[in-house]
PAPA-831581 format. One line per field, with one value per residue (C-alpha): residue in three letters; x, y, z. Coordinates in nm, 3 decimals. Layout:
<recs>
res c(ALA	...)
X c(X	...)
Y c(Y	...)
Z c(Z	...)
</recs>
This chain:
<recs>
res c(UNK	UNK	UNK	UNK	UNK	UNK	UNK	UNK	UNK	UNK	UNK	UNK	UNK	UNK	UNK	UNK	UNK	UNK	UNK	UNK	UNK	UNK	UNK	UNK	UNK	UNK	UNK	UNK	UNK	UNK	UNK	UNK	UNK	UNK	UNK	UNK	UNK	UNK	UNK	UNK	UNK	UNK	UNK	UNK	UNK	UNK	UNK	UNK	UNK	UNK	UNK	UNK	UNK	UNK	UNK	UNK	UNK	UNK	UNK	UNK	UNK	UNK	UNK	UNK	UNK	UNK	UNK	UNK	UNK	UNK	UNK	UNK	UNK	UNK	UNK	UNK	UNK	UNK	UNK	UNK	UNK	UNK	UNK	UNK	UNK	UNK	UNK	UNK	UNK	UNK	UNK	UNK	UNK	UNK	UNK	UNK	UNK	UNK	UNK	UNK	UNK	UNK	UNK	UNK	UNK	UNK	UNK	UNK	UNK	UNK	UNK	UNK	UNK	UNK	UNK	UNK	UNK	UNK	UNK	UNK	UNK	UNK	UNK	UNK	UNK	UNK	UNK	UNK	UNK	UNK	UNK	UNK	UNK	UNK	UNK	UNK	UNK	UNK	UNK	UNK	UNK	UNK	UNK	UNK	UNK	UNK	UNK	UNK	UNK	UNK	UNK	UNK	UNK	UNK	UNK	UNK	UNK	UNK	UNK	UNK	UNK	UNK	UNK	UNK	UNK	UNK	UNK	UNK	UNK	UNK	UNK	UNK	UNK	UNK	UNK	UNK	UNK	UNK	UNK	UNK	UNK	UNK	UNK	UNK	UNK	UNK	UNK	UNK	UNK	UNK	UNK	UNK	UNK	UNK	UNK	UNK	UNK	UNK	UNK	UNK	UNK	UNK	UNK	UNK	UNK	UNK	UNK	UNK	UNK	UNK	UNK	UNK	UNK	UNK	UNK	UNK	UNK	UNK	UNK	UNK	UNK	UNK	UNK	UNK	UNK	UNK	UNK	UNK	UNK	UNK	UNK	UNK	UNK	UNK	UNK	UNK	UNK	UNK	UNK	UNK	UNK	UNK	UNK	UNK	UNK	UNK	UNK	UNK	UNK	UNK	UNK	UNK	UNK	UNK	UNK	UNK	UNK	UNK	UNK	UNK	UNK	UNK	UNK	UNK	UNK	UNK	UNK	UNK	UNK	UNK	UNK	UNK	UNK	UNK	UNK	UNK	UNK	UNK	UNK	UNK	UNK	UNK	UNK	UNK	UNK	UNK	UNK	UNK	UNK	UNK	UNK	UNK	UNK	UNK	UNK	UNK	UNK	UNK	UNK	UNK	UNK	UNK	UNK	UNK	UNK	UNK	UNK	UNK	UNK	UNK	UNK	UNK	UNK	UNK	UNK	UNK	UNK	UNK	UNK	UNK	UNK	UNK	UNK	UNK	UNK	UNK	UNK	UNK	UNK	UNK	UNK	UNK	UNK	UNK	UNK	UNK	UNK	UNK	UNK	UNK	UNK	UNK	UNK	UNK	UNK	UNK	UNK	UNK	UNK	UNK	UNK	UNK	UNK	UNK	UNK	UNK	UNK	UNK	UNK	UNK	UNK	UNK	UNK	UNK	UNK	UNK	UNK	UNK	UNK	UNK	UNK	UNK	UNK	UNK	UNK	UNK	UNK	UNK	UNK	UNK	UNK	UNK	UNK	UNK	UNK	UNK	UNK	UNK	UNK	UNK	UNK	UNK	UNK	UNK	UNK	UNK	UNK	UNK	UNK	UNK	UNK	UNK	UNK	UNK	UNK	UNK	UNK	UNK	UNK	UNK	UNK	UNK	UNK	UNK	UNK	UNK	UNK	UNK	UNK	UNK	UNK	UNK	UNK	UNK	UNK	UNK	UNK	UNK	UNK	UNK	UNK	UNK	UNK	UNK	UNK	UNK	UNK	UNK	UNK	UNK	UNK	UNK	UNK	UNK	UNK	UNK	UNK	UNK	UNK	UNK	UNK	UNK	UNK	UNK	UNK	UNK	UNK	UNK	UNK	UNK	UNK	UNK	UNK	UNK	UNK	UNK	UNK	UNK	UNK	UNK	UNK	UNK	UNK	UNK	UNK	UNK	UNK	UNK	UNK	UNK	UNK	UNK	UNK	UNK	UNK	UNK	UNK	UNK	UNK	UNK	UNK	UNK	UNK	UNK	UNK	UNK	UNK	UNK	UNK	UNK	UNK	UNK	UNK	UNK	UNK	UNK	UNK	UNK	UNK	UNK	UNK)
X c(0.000	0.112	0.161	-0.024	0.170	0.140	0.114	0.050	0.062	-0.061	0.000	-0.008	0.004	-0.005	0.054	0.053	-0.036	0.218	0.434	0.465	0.527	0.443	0.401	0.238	0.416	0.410	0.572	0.512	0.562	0.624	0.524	0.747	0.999	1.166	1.137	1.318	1.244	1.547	1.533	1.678	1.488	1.208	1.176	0.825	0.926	0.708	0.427	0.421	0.396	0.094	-0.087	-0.054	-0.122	-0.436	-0.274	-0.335	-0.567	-0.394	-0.499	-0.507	-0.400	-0.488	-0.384	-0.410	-0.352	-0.304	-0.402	-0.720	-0.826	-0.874	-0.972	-0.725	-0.949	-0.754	-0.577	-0.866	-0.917	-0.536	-0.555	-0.860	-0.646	-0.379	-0.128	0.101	0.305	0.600	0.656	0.995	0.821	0.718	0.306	0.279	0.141	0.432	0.253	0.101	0.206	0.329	-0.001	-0.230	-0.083	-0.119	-0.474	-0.493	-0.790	-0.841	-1.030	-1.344	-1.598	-1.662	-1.530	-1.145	-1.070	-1.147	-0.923	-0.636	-0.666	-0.631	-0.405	-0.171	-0.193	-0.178	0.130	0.352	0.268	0.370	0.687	0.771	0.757	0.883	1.167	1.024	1.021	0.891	0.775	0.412	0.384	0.642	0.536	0.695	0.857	1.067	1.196	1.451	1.376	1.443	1.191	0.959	1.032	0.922	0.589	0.528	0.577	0.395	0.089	0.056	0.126	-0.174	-0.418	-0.338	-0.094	0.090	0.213	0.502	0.579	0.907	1.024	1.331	1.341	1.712	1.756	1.747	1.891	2.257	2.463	2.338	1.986	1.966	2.063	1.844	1.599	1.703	1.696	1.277	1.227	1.423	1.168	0.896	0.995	1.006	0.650	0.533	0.496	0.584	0.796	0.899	1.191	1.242	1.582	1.905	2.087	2.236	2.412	2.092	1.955	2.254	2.205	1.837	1.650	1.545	1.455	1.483	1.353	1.461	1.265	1.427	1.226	0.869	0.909	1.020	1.368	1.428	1.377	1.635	1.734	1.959	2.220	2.299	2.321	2.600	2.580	2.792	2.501	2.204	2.390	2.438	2.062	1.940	2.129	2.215	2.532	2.861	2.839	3.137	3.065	3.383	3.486	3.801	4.044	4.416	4.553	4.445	4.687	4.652	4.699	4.564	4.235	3.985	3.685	3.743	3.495	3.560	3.338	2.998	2.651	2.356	1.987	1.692	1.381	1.184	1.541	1.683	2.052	2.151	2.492	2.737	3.078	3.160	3.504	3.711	3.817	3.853	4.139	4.163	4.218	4.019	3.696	3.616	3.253	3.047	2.858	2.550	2.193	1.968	1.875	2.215	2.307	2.443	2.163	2.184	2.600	2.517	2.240	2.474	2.729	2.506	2.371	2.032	2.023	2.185	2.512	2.754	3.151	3.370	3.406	3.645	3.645	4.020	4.102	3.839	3.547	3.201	2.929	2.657	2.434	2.158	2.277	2.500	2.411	2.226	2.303	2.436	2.672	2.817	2.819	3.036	3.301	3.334	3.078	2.896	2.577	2.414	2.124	2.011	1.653	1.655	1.367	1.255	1.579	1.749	1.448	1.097	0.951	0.656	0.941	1.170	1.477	1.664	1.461	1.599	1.996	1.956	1.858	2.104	2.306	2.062	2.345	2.530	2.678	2.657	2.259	2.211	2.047	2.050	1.803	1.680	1.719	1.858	1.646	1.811	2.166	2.000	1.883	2.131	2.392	2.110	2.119	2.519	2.466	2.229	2.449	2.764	2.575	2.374	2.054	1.756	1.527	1.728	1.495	1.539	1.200	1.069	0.889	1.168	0.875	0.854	1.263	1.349	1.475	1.863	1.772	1.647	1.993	2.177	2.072	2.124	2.457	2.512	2.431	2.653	2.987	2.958	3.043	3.374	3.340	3.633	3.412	3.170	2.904	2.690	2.442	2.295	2.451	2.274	1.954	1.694	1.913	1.998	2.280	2.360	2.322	2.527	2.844	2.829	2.791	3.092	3.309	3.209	3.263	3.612	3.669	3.608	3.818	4.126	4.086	4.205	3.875	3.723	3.441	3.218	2.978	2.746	2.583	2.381	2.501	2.848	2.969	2.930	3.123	3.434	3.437	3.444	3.574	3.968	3.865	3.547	3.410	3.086	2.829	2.596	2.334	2.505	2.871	3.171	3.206	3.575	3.790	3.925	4.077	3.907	4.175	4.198	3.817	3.506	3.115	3.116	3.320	3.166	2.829	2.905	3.007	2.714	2.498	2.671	2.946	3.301	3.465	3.511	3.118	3.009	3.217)
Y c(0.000	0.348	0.613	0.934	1.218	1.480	1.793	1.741	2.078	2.044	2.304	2.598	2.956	3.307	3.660	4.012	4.228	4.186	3.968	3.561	3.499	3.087	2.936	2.585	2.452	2.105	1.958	1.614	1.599	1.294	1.239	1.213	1.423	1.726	1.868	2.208	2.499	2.727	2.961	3.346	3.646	3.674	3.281	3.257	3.025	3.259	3.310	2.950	2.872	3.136	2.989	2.688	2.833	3.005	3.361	3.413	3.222	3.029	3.150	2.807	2.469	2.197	2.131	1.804	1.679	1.303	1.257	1.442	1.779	2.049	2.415	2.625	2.990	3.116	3.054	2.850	2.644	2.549	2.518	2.295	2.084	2.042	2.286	2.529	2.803	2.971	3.253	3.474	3.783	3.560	3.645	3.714	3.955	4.079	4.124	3.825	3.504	3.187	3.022	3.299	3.331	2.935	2.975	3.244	3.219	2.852	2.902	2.627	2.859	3.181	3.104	3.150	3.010	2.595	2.684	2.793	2.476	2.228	2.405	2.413	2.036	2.017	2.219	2.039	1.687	1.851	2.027	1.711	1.509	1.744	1.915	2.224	2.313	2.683	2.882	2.846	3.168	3.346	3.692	3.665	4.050	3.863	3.589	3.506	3.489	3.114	3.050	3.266	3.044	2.726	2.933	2.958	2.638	2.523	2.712	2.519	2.186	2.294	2.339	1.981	2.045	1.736	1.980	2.224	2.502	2.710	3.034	3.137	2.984	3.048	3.450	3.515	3.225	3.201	2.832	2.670	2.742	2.655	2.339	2.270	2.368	2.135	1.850	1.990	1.919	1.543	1.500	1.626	1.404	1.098	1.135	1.152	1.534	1.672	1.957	2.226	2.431	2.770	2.916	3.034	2.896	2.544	2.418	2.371	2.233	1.981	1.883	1.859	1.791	1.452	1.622	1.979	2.174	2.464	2.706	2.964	3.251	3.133	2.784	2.444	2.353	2.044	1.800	1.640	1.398	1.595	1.284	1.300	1.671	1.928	2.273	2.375	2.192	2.381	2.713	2.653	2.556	2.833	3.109	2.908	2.986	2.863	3.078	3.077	2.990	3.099	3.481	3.546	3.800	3.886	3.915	4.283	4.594	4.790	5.172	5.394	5.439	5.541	5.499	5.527	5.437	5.516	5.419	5.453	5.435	5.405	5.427	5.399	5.650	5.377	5.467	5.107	5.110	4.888	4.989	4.963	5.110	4.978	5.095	4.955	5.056	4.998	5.071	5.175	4.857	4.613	4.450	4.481	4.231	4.269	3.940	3.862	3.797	4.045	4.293	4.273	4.666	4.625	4.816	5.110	5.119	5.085	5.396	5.624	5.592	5.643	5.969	5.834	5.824	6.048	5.859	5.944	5.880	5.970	5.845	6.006	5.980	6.075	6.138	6.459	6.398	6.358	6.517	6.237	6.534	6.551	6.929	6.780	6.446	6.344	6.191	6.493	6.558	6.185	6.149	6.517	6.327	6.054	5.802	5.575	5.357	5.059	5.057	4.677	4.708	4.875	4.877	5.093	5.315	5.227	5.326	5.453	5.137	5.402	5.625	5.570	5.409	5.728	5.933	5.666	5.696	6.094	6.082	6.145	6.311	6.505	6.808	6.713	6.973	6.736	6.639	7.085	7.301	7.583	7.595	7.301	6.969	6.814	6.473	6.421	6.391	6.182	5.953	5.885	5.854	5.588	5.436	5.403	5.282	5.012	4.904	4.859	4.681	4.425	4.552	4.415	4.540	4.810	5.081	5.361	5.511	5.139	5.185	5.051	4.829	4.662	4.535	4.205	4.201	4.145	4.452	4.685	4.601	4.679	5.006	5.070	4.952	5.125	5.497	5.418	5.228	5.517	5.803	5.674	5.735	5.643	5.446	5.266	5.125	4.782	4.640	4.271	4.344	4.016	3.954	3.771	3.793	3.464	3.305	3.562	3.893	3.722	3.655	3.997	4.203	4.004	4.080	4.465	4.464	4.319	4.571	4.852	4.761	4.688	5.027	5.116	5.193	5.117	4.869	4.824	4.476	4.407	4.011	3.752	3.530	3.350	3.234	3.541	3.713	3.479	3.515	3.870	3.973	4.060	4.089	3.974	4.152	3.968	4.180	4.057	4.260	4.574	4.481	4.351	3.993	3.987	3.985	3.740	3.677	3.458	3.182	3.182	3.102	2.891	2.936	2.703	2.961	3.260	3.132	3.108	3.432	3.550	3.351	3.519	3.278	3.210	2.877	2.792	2.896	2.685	2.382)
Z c(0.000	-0.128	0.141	0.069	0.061	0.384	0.139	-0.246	-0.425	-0.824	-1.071	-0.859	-0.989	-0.882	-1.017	-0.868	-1.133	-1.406	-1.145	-1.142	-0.807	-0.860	-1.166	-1.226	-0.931	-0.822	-0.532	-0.282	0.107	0.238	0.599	0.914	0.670	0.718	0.332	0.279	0.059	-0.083	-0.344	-0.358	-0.313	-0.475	-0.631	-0.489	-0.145	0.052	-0.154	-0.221	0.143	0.228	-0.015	0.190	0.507	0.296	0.302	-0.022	-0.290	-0.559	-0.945	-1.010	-0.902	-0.625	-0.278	-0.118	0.238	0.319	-0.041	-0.006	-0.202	0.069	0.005	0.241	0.169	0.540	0.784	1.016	0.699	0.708	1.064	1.028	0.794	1.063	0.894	1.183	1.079	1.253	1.147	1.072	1.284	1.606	1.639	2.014	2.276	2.433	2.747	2.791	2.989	2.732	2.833	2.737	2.414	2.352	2.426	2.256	1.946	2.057	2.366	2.505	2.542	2.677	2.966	3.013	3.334	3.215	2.881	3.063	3.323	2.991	2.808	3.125	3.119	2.778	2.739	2.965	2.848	2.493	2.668	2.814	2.522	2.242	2.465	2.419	2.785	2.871	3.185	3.096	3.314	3.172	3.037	2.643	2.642	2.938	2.795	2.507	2.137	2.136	2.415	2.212	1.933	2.171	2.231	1.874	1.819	2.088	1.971	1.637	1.848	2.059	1.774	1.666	1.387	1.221	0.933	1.043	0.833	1.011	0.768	0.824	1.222	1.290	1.202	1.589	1.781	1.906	1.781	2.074	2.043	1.685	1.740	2.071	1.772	1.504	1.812	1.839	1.490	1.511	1.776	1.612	1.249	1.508	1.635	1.306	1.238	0.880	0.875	0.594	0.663	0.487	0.497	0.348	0.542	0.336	0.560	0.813	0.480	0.457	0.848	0.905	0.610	0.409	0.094	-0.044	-0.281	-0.478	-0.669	-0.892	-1.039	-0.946	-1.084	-0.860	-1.047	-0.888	-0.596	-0.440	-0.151	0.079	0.120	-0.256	-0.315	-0.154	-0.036	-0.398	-0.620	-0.426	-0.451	-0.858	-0.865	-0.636	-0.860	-1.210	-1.214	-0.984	-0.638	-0.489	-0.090	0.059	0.129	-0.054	0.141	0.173	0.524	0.650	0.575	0.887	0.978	1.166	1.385	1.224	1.470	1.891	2.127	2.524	2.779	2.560	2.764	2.599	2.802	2.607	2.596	2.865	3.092	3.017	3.008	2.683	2.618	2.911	2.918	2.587	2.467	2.144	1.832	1.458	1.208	0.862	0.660	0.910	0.913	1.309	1.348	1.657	1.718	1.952	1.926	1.891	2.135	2.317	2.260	1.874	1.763	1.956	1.911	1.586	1.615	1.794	1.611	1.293	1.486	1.539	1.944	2.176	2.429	2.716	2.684	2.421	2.018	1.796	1.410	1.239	1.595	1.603	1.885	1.778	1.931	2.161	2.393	2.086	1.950	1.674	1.672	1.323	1.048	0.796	1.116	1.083	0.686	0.679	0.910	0.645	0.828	0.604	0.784	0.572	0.882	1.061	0.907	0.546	0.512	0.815	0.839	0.523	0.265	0.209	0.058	-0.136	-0.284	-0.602	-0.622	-0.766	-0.439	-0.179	-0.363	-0.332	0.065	0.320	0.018	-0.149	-0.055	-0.251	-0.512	-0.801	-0.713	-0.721	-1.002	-0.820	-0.560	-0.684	-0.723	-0.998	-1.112	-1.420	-1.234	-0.967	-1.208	-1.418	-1.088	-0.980	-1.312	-1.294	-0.912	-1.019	-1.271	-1.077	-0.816	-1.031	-0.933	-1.060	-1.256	-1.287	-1.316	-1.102	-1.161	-0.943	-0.582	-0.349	-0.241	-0.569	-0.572	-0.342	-0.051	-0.211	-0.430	-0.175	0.031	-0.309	-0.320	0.015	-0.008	-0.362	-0.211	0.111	-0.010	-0.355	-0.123	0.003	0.341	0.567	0.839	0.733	0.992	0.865	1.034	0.930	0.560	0.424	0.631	0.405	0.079	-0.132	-0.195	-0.498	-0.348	-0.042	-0.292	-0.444	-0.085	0.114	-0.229	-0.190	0.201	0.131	-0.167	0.060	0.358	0.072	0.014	0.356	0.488	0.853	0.876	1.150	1.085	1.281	1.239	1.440	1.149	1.286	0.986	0.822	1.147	1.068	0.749	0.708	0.989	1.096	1.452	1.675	1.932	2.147	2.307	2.550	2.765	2.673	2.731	2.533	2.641	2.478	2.146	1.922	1.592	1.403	1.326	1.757	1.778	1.644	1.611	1.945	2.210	2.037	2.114	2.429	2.477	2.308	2.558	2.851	2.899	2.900	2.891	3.237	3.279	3.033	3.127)
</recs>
């Protein structure tokens, strides 16, 4: 007898206006598998999967769970079907407890007292058996992003789910709580749950799935079994070309500092401190990267240095102080002193998603002599310097006249990139330089990164993504709750001690 596949997808398709976001795709899910989905920017991965989870409503094509046609028209009706989703952007009340956001939307009755009661038995016999073990009184702004993780995953587990779909599930964890994650999902595969993993990442693809899938450009290009492909062959399917995987780099030609930090506090507008007497520095010719998971104080170094928030202590630039008490501190201030900033979140702070490409390459340097007509503006020169831009940095389409909304995520960070590295700046400050971005656009930003600190520039990177840490970096500096946990060189260290240190630990601690 022929096992039914979990998920059956037949000839789905979907446009957005003039866009193919899926076309006549087709794919199997076995059960008790772990099946991943790659595919770069833009190939469809996501659309594909709210479709699925009954986000959107296919143009055409058929779904079919455990060999049965089933009409997902939202999210209930995917629910219904026994389909969970965990989501990139966890989906929880920050102020309530772990158990009242499992309950949450799947409540008895009226009453809320008997709902809690079950799901607090419920949840631990699931915690217990899935390792997935959580405070279920824990209130979920006080507890780590990998615990949140648990909750989410928890949730779906709670509404019955035996279809997993995770997007993206390791952006915010350290080493150590990615793997206590991939250990969940071997637990999960074992009791007979079907899991599809979303992510970048190939090397989690390598380790935890049985099959993968990659999709290129809105169509599914092939299916393989993990054991017979390699991290090389799904790069060169992803892209359709050979991506190299490694960063190439000469050893660093060190001179002079650039960028000085002394004894840097940082206290939030709610009065919390997050960065604590940080001091350090970075030299012209150097690659300095600043691991540690989110939330640890690397955005708001990141944000005063950048001239965004205000800061006590003392940072020179060229060896010339820079103003932290609010009266000089903005961003025109910092970009005059030779300060480049490629922001953490583009698409908050880096662009404004409704305005035009050649718009988002004048701002921050719309000054500029060259971008002048007199008292006004000069579009024409904007454009065509966009137009150059967007050639030099392979962006596509390259039309400068585009919505930033309407390029990829890789595309938006190109432009970005394009209107920050152009001004040759002699510090330049990057935060998450290839969050969400393919395979591609990964290859082509490291190469520019390098490029620029060749030049004898300063580079300040800041990553929650290890490997990309040691690879770029000359130096690595951990921060955890607002402090520098220490400095190493990259050849002296691994992903295993620097989690560690991003967790709060040193060796001895963690032996």
């Amino acid at each position: 007898m022929t096992t039914a596949p979990a998920i059956e997808l037949k000839g789905i398709s979907k446009s957005f206006g003039p866009v193919q976001a899926n076309k006549d795709i087709s794919i199997r899910v076995m059960p008790g598998t772990i099946h991943g989905i790659i595919g770069e920017n833009g190939a469809g991965k996501s659309t594909l999967m709210s479709i699925l989870y009954g986000f959107y409503k296919a143009d055409a094509g058929e779904i079919f769970i455990s060999g049965q046609k089933t009409a997902i028209p939202d999210s209930q009706a995917a629910i219904a079907a026994g389909i969970g989703m965990v989501f990139q952007h966890f989906k929880l009340v920050e102020n309530f407890t772990v158990l009242e956001n499992v309950v949450l939307g799947a409540e008895d009755s009226g009453l809320l007292r008997p709902s809690l009661a079950r799901a607090r038995r419920e949840l631990k016999a699931l915690a217990d058996e899935y390792e997935l073990n959580v405070d279920p009184d824990a209130i979920i702004e006080d507890i780590g992003v990998g615990m949140q993780q648990r909750v989410e995953i928890l949730k779906a587990l709670y509404r019955r789910a035996d279809i997993l779909i995770l997007d993206e599930p390791t952006g915010v964890l350290t080493p150590a709580e990615a793997d206590h994650l991939f250990r969940i999902l071997e637990n999960l595969k074992r009791e007979g749950k079907t899991i599809i993993l979303i992510t970048h990442k190939l090397r989690e693809i390598i380790d935890a799935t049985d099959t993968v899938s990659v999709m290129r450009r809105g169509e599914m290009t092939a299916t393989v079994k993990t054991s017979e492909t390699s991290p090389q062959k799904l790069a060169e399917l992803m892209v359709g070309r050979k991506v190299s995987l490694q960063v190439e780099k000469s050893p660093a030609q060190v001179r002079d500092v650039i960028l000085d930090v002394q004894n840097l506090n940082v206290t939030d507008e709610k009065g919390v401190h997050r960065v604590k007497d940080v001091s350090f520095n970075v030299r012209a010719g150097e690659i300095l990267g600043i691991a540690g998971v989110s939330g640890n104080g690397q955005s708001e170094l990141l944000e005063v240095l950048g001239g965004y928030e205000k800061g006590s202590g003392t940072i020179t630039v060229n060896g010339q102080p820079i103003d932290l008490t609010g009266a000089k501190s903005d961003g025109r201030s910092r970009r005059e002193r030779g300060i480049a900033h490629v922001p953490e979140d583009r698409q908050r702070e880096g662009l404004i998603m409704d305005y035009h490409a050649w718009e988002n390459v004048a701002f921050g340097y719309h000054h500029d002599p060259k971008y002048q007509n007199g008292m006004f503006m000069n579009n024409a020169a904007i454009k065509a310097d966009t137009v150059e831009k967007m050639e030099r940095f392979d962006v596509r389409p390259p039309d400068p006249r585009l919505a930033a909304k309407s390029f990829s995520g890789g595309n938006q960070q190109k432009i970005v990139l394009a209107r920050e590295i152009e001004r040759n700046p002699d510090l330049l400050l990057i935060g998450q330089p290839t969050r969400g971005v393919d395979i591609g656009a990964i290859e082509f930003i490291h190469q520019q990164i390098v490029a620029l600190r060749d030049q004898g520039k300063a580079i300040l990177l800041v990553s929650v993504e290890l490997e990309e840490i040691l690879a770029l970096s000359d130096r690595i500096a951990v921060m955890f709750d607002g402090r520098m946990m220490g400095e190493r060189r990259p050849q002296d260290t691994d992903e295993k001690e620097l989690g560690m240190m991003m967790a709060g630990m040193n060796k001895g601690e963690a032996a």
